[in-house]
DOROFI-399926 format. One record per residue (C-alpha): residue number from 1; residue in three letters; x negated, y, z. Coordinates in steps of 0.05 Angstrom, whole numbers, plus 5000, padded with zeros to 4 digits. Example, Ala and Ser with C-alpha at 12.3 -4.5 7.8 and 13.67 -1.06 7.14 Angstrom:
<lonus>
LONU  1  ALA  4754  4910  5156
LONU  2  SER  4727  4979  5143
</lonus>
This chain:
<lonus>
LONU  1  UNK  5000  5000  5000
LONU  2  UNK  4971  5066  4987
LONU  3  UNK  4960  5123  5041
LONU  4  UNK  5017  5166  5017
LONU  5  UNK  5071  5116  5025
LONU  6  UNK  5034  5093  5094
LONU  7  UNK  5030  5169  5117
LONU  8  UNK  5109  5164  5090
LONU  9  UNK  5122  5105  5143
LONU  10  UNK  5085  5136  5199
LONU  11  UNK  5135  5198  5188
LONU  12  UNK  5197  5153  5193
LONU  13  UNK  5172  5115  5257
LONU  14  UNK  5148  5181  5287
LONU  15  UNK  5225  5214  5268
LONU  16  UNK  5257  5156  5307
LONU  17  UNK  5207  5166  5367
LONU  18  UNK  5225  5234  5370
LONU  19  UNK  5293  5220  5371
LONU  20  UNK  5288  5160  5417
LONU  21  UNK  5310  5208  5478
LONU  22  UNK  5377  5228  5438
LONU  23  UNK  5449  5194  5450
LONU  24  UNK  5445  5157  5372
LONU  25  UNK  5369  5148  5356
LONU  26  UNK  5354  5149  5278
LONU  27  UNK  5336  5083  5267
LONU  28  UNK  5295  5044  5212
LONU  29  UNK  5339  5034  5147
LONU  30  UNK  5335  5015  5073
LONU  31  UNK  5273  5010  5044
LONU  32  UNK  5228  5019  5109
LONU  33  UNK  5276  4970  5156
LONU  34  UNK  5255  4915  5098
LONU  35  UNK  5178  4937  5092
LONU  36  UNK  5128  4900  5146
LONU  37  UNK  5084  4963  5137
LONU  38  UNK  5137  4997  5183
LONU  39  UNK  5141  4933  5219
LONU  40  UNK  5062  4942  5239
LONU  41  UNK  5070  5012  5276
LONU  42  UNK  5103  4969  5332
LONU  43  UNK  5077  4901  5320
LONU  44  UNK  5011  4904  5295
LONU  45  UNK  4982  4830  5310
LONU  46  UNK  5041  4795  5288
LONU  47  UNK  5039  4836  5211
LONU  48  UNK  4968  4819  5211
LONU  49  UNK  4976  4752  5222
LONU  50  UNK  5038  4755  5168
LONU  51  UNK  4994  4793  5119
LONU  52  UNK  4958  4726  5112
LONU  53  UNK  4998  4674  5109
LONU  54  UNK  5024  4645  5050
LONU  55  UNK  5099  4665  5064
LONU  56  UNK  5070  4744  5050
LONU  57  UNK  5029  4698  4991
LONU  58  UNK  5097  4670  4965
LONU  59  UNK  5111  4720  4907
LONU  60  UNK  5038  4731  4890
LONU  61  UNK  5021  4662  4880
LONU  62  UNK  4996  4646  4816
LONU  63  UNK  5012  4583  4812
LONU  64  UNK  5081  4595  4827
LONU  65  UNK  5088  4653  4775
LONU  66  UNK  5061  4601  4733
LONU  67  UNK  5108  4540  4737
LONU  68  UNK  5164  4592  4740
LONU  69  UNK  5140  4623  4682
LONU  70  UNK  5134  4560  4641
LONU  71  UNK  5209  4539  4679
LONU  72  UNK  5237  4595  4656
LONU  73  UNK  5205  4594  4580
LONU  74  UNK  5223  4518  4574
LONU  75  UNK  5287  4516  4600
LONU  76  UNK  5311  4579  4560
LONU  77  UNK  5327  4616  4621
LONU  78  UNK  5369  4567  4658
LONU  79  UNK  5318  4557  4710
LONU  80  UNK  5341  4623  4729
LONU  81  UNK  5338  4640  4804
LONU  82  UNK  5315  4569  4826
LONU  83  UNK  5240  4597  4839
LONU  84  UNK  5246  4669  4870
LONU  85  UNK  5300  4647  4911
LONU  86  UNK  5254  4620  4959
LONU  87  UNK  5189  4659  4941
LONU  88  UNK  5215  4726  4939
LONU  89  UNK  5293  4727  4971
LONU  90  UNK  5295  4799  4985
LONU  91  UNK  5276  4823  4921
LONU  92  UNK  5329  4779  4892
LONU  93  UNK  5383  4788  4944
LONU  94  UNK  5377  4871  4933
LONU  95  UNK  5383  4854  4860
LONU  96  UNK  5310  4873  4846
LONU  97  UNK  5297  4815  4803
LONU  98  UNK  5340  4762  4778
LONU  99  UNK  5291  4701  4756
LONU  100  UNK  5221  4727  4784
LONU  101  UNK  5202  4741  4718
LONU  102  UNK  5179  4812  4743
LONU  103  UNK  5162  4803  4813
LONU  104  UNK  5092  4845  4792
LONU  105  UNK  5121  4912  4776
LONU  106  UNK  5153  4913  4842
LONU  107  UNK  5142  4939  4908
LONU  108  UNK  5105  4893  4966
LONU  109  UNK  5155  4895  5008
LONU  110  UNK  5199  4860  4965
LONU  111  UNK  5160  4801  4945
LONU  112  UNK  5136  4739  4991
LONU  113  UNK  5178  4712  5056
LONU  114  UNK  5186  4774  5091
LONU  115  UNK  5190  4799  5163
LONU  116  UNK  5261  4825  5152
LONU  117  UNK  5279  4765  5112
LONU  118  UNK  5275  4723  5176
LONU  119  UNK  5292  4772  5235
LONU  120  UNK  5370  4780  5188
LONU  121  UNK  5388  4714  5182
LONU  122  UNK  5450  4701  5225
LONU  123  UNK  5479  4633  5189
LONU  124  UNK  5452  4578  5150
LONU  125  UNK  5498  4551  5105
LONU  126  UNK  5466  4478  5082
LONU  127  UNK  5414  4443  5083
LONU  128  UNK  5368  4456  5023
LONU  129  UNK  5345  4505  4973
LONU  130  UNK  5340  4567  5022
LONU  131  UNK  5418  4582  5032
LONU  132  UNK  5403  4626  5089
LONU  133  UNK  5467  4677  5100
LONU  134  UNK  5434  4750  5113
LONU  135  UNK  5462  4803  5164
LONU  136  UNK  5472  4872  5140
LONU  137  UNK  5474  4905  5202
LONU  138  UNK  5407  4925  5207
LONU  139  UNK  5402  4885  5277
LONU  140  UNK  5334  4849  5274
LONU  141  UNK  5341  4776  5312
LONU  142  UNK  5287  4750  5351
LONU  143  UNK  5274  4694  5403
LONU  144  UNK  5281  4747  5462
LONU  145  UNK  5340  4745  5500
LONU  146  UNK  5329  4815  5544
LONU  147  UNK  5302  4860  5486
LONU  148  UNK  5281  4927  5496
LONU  149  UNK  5325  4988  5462
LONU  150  UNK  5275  5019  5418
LONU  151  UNK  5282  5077  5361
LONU  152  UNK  5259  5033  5298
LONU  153  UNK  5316  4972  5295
LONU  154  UNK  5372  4944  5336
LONU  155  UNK  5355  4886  5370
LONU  156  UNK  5400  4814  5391
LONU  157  UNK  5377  4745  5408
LONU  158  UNK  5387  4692  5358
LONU  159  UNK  5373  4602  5370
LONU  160  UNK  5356  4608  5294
LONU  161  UNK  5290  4646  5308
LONU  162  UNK  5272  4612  5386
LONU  163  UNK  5232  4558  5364
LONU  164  UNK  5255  4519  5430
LONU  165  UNK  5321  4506  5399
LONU  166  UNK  5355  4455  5341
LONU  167  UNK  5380  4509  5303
LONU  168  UNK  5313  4540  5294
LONU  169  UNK  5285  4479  5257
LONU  170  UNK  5357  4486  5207
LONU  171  UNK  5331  4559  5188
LONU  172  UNK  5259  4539  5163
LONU  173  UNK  5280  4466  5142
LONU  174  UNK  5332  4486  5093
LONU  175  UNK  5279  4524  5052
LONU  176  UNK  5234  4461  5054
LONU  177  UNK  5279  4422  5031
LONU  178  UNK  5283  4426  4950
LONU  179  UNK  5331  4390  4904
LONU  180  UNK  5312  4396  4832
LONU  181  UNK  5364  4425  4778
LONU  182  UNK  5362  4348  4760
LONU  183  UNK  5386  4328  4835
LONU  184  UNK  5326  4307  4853
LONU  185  UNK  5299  4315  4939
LONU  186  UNK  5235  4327  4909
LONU  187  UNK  5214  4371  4973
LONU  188  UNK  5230  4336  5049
LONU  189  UNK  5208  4358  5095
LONU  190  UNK  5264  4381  5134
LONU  191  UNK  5298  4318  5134
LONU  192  UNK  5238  4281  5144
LONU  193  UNK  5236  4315  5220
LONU  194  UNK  5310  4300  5223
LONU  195  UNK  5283  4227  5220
LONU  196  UNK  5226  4227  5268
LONU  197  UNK  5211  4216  5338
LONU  198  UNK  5211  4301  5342
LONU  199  UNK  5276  4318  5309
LONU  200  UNK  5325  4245  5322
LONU  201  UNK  5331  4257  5401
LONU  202  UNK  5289  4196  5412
LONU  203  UNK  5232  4232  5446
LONU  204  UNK  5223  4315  5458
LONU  205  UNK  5239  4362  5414
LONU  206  UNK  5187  4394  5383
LONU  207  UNK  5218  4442  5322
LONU  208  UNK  5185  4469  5259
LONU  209  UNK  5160  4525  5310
LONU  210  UNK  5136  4494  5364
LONU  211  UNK  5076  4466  5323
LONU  212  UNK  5064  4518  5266
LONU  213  UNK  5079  4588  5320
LONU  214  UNK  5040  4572  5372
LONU  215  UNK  5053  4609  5442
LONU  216  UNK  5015  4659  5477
LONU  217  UNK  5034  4716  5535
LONU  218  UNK  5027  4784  5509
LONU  219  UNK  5086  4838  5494
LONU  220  UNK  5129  4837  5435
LONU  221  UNK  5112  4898  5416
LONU  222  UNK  5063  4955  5430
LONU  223  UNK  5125  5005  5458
LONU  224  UNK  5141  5030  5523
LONU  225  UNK  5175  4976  5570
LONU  226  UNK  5167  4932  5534
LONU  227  UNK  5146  4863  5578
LONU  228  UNK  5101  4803  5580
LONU  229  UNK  5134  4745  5542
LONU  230  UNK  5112  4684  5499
LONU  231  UNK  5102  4707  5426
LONU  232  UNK  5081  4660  5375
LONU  233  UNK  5049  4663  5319
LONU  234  UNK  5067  4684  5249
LONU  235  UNK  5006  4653  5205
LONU  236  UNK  5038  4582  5196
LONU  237  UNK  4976  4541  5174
LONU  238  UNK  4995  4474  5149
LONU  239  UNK  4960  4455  5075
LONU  240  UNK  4973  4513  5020
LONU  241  UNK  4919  4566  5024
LONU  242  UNK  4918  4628  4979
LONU  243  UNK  4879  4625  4913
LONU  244  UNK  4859  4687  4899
LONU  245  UNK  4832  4749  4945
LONU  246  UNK  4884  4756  5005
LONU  247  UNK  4877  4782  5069
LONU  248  UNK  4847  4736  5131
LONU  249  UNK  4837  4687  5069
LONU  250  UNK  4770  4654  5109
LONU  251  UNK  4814  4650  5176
LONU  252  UNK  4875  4616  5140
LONU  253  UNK  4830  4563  5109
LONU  254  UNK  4798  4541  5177
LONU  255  UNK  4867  4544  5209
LONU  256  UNK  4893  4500  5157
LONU  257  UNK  4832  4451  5162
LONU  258  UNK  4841  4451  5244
LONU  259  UNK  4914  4437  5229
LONU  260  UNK  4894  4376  5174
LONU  261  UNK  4842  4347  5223
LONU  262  UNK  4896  4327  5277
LONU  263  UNK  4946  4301  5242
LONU  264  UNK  4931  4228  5217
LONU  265  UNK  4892  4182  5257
LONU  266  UNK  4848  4126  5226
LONU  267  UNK  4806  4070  5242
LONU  268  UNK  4747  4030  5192
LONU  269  UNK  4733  3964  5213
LONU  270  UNK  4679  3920  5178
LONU  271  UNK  4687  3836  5191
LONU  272  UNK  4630  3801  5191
LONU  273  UNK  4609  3768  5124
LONU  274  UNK  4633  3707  5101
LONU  275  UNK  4660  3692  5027
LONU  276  UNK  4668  3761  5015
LONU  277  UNK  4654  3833  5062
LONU  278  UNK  4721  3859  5086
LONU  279  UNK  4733  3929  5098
LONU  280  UNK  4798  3950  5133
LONU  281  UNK  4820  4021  5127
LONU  282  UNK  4879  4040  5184
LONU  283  UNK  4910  4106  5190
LONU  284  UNK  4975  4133  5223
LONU  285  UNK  5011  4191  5211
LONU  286  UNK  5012  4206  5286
LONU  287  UNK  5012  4283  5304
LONU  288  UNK  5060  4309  5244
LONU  289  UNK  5139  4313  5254
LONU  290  UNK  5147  4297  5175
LONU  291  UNK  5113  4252  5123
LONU  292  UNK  5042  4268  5103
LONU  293  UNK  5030  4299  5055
LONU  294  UNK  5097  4335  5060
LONU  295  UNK  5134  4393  5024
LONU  296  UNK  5114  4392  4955
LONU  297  UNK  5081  4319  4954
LONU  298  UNK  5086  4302  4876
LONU  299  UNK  5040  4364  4879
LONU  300  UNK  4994  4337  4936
LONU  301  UNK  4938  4300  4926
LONU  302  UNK  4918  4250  4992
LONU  303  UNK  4865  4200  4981
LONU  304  UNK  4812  4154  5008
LONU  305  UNK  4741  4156  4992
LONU  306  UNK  4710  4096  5011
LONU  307  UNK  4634  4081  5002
LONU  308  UNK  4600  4025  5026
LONU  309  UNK  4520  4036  5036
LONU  310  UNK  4457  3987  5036
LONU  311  UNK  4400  4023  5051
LONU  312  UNK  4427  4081  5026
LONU  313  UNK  4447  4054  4966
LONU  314  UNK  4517  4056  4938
LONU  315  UNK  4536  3981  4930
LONU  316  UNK  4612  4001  4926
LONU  317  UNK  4654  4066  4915
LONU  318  UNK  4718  4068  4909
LONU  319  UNK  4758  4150  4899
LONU  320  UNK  4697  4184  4895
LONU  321  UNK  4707  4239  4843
LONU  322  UNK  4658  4288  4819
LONU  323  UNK  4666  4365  4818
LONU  324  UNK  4727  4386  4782
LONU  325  UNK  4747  4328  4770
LONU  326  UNK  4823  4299  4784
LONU  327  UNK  4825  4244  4831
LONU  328  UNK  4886  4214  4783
LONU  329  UNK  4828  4207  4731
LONU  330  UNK  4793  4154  4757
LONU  331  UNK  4801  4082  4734
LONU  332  UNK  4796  4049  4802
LONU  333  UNK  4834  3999  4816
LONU  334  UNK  4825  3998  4889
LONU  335  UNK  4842  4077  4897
LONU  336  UNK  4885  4093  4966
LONU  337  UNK  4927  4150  4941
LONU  338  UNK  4990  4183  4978
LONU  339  UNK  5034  4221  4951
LONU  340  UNK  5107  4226  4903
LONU  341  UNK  5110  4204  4833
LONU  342  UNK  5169  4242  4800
LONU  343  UNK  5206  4227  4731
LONU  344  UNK  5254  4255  4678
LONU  345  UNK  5325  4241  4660
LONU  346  UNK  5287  4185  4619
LONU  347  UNK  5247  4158  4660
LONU  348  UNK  5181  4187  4643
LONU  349  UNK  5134  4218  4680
LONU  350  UNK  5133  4292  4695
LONU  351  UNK  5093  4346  4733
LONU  352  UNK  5148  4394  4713
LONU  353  UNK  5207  4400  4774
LONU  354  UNK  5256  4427  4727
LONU  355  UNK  5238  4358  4689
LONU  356  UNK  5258  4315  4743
LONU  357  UNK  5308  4275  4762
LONU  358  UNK  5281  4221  4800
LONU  359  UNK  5215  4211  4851
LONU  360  UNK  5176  4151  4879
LONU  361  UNK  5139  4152  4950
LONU  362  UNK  5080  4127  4976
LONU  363  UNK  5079  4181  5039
LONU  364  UNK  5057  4167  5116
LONU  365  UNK  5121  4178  5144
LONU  366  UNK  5131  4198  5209
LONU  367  UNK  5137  4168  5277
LONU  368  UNK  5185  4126  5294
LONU  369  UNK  5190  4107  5217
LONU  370  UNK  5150  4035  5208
LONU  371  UNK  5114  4063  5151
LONU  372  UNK  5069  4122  5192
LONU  373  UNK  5019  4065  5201
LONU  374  UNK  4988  4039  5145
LONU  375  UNK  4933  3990  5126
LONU  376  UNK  4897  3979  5064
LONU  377  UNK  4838  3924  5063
LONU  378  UNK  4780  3929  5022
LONU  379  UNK  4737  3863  4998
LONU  380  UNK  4663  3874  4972
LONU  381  UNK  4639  3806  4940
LONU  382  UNK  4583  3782  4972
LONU  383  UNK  4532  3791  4907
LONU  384  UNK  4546  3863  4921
LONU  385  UNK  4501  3862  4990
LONU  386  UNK  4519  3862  5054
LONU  387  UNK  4531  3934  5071
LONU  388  UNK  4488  3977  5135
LONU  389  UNK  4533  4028  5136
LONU  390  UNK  4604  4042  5113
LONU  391  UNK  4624  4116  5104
LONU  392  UNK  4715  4132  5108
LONU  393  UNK  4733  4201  5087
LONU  394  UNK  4807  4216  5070
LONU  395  UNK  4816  4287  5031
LONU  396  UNK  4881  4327  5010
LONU  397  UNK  4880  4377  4966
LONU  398  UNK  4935  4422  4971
LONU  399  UNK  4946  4416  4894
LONU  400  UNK  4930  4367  4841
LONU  401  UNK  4878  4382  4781
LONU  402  UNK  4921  4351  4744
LONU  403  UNK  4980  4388  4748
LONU  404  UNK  4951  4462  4746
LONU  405  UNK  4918  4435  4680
LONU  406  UNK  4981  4434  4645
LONU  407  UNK  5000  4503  4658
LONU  408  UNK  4925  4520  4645
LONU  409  UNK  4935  4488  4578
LONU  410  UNK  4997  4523  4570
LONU  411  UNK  4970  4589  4573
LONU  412  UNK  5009  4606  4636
LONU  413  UNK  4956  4598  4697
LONU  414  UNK  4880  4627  4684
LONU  415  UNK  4833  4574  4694
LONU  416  UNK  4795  4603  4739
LONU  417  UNK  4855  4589  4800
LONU  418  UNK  4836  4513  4788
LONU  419  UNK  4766  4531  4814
LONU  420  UNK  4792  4551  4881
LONU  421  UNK  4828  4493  4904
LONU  422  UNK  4800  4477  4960
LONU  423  UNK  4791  4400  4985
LONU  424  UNK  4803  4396  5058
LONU  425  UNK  4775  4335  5107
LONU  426  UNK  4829  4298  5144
LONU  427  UNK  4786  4243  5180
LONU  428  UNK  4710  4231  5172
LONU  429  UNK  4697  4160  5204
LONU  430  UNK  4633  4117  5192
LONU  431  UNK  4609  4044  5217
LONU  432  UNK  4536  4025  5226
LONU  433  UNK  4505  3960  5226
LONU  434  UNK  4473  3965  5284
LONU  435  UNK  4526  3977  5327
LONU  436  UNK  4564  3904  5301
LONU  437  UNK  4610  3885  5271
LONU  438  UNK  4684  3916  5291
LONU  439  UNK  4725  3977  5288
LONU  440  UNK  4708  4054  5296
LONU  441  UNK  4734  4086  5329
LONU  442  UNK  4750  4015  5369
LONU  443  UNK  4815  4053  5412
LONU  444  UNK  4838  4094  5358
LONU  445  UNK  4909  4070  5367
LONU  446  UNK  4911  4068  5440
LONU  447  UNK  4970  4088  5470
</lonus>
């Protein structure tokens, strides 16, 4: 934003201030009520925190401008608001854009998943596909059930934004839930923590919030009387990570790898040799309150790179890929990958949502589903050598090489966005030799 239109907020906020001893304060509307730049003069830490997450990323994303540019070229139009609905609702709901198609020639404040985009909801009308019912009362809802009169907003307590309640989890899951034009659940996550040990009443409830807005006592807001409370916060890391220059773009990435890291346990175990060297590869999806990968999983890209040493020599690989190069390339038959497989009307496979109509799974699903654990066994013939050392890492990347090529080769994504996909660790496990033969970690599934 430049300095004029900053100096123009600070004028607005200073106006209410002013007339924060009168009977009817002016209060925040229009344009400044929606923009988080006015949002900052109050609540600094929580904007900055905003400013780099990818819900403030969500209408700059190039990838997404992409796909919905190709969506909206392919389909003639009829793709229509299926895209920005969920990347840029305000500018759609104030009529701004219709289809996305022009979400750079507008304002800031109207693209991405916006502070005043959450604090207005007061209904959620289903269960996928964002259908989040806005107020128009310029009341801002929060998780605070005292708040403090102030000159910038009217404030009210709402159990869609307290992350301790059910209906809190209905307001995020319904927009990460995604049915395709085809009628295809192509994104679940939502309904996948309906189904787990977090969300089906079968052990605490832990909500969307309680693990992506972590707590911490400070004030709400930097304002007179304002008190102590919890506040969370408003980055969200989980496995998308901007790809090109974005605020706090260094601090989301480590969040996102701390987040990736304690999600999925595993455990390598090496038998001892006899017809053949057996390998056993264990891991459980056992921190996560949906599948992993979740969200957009035909997207995702989860595997298992497995390399079995003797004396520092490579006597078996199996999804090792080279720099820039997909994982879904490689002819290896023994490959661990996780993820959705998604088809056409016809049966063929497609990269392209508006394409599909049908999906296949291979996820980790979550506790108390039977299919969080999962074991795949590895056998190394004997002529290959008796291995020293056995090395597991599993990887995600937030978004298949494959799929941004065929926008690249489209001409609708620049090639360079493909170079900064990052590839994030999820476990890092080796065996040795010397210690024997067994598993390592040996408790890793302890209760």
């Amino acid at each position: 934003m430049n300095s004029t239109r900053q100096g123009t907020f600070r004028t607005i906020i200073a106006a209410s201030l002013i007339a924060c001893g009168s009977p009817e304060p002016k209060l925040l509307q229009g344009e400044a009520l929606k923009d988080p730049e006015s949002c900052r003069q109050c609540h600094a830490s929580h904007v900055d925190e905003w400013s780099g997450s990818m819900h403030a990323y969500a209408g700059d994303d190039p990838v997404f401008m992409a796909l919905n540019a190709r969506g909206q070229r392919d389909t003639n139009g009829a793709l229509g608001d299926f895209c920005v609905k969920c990347h840029a609702p305000v500018a759609l709901r104030t009529g701004a854009t219709k289809d996305g198609t022009n979400l750079a020639e507008l304002p800031s404040y109207l693209r991405g998943v916006t502070c005043y985009f959450c604090h207005s909801v007061e209904a959620v009308e289903g269960s996928h596909n964002n259908p989040l019912t806005l107020a128009d009362d310029g009341v801002l809802r929060a998780a605070i059930r005292d708040p403090v009169d102030n000159p910038a907003h009217a404030s009210a307590y709402s159990p869609l934004l307290d992350r301790d309640t059910r209906e809190s989890a209905s307001l995020c899951g319904s927009c990460h839930d995604i049915v395709t034009p085809g009628g295809a659940h192509i994104e679940r996550t939502f309904s996948e923590w309906q189904a787990s040990q977090f969300g089906n009443g079968t052990s605490a409830l832990l909500t969307c919030g309680n693990c992506h807005m972590p707590g911490k006592k400070a004030p709400a807001a930097d304002f007179d009387g304002v008190k102590v409370r919890e506040v969370h916060a408003h980055d969200w890391p989980a496995v998308d990570v901007a790809l090109t220059p974005f605020p706090n773009q260094d601090a989301q990435r480590n969040a996102v790898a701390k987040a990736l890291s304690q999600t999925v346990v595993g455990q390598l175990c090496v038998s001892p040799p006899l017809a053949d060297v057996r390998i056993d590869v264990l891991l459980e999806n056992a921190f996560a309150g949906h599948a992993f990968p979740s969200g957009a999983a035909s997207d995702r890209r989860v595997w298992a790179e497995l390399t079995a040493y003797k004396s520092d020599v490579a006597i078996f690989e199996s999804g090792v890929v080279t720099a820039g190069q997909s994982v879904t390339e490689l002819d290896d038959p023994n490959l661990l990958l996780f993820g959705d497989r998604t088809f056409d009307a016809g049966g063929k496979e497609t990269h392209l949502f508006w394409e599909t109509a049908s999906y296949e799974s291979n996820l980790l699903l979550p506790k108390p589903d039977p299919n969080h654990r999962f074991t795949k066994t590895y056998v190394l013939p004997l002529k290959s050598g008796i291995p020293d050392r056995v090395r597991l890492v599993v990887r995600i990347q937030p978004i298949g090489l494959d799929v941004l090529a065929e926008v690249i080769a489209s001409g609708d994504l620049d090639p360079s966005v493909a170079e900064s996909i990052p590839t994030f660790e999820v476990i890092r496990l080796e065996w040795q030799a010397q210690d024997g033969y067994g598993c390592v970690p040996k408790d890793a599934f302890a209760p």
